[in-house]
NUMIMAR-142281 format. One record per residue (C-alpha): y, x, z. Coordinates in pm, whole numbers. Layout:
BEGIN
NODE     py     px     pz
NODE      Y      X      Z
...
END
This chain:
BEGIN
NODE     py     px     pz
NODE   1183  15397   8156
NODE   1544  15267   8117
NODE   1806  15368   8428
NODE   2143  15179   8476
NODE   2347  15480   8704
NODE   2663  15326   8891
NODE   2949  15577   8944
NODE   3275  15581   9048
NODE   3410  15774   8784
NODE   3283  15986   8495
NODE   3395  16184   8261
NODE   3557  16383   8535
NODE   3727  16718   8621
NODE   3433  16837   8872
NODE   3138  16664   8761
NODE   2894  16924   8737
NODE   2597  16785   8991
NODE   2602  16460   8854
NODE   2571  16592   8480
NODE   2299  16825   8588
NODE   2088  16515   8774
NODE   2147  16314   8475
NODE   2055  16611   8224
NODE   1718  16614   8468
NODE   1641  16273   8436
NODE   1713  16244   8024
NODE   1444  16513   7990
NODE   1183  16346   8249
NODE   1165  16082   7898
NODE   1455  15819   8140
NODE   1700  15610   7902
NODE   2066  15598   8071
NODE   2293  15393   8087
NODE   2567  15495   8294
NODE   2853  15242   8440
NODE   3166  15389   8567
NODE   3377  15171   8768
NODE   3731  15348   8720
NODE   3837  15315   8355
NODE   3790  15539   8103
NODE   4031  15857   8047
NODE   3966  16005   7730
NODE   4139  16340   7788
NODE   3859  16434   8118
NODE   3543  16433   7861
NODE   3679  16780   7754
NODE   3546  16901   8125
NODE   3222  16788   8061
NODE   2910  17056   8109
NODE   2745  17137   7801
NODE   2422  17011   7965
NODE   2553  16662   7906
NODE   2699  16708   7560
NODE   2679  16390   7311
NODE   2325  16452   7176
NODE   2207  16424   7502
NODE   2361  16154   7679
NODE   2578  15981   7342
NODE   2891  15840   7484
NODE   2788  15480   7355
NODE   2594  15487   7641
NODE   2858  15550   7936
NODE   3024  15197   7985
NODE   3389  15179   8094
NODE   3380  14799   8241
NODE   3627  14857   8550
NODE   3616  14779   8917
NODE   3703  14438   8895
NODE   3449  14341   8641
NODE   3178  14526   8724
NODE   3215  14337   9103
NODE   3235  13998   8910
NODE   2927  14067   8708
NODE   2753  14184   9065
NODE   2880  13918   9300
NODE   2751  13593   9261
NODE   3031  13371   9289
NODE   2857  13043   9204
NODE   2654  13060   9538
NODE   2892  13147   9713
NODE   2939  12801   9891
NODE   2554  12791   9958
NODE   2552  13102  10152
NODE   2847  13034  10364
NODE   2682  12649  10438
NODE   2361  12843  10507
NODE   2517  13075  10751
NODE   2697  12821  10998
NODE   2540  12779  11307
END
């Protein structure tokens, strides 16, 4: 089973319950792919658990895409103009 996991921020300083779900769910046999929306900080992955070291999440699969894009890839713009036409009284 693949799992996209949408976070506010990781690596972090004080990330240890979110490593330990996502340690949980990597041995239940669950692909991750993890989507931060802040940008990436290189210097926090030194806080990282070793629970969640790079053999068992690899850090090819923690994308750094941003606020702003992730909400343009989620928010569908093109309809936008049907759904506010749909909505008038």
């Amino acid at each position: 089973m693949k799992l996209a996991v949408i976070t506010s921020k990781y690596p972090a300083r004080v990330a240890t319950f979110f490593e330990r779900d996502m340690r949980a769910l990597v041995e239940a046999g669950v692909e991750l792919d993890v989507f931060p929306i802040y940008p990436l900080d290189p210097s926090l992955w030194g806080y990282g658990l070793d629970v969640l070291r790079e053999d068992v999440l690899p850090r090819r699969r923690v994308h750094h895409v941003g606020f702003f894009e992730s909400w343009r890839r989620a928010w569908p713009w093109r309809g936008l103009g049907t759904v506010l036409r749909e909505r008038r009284p």
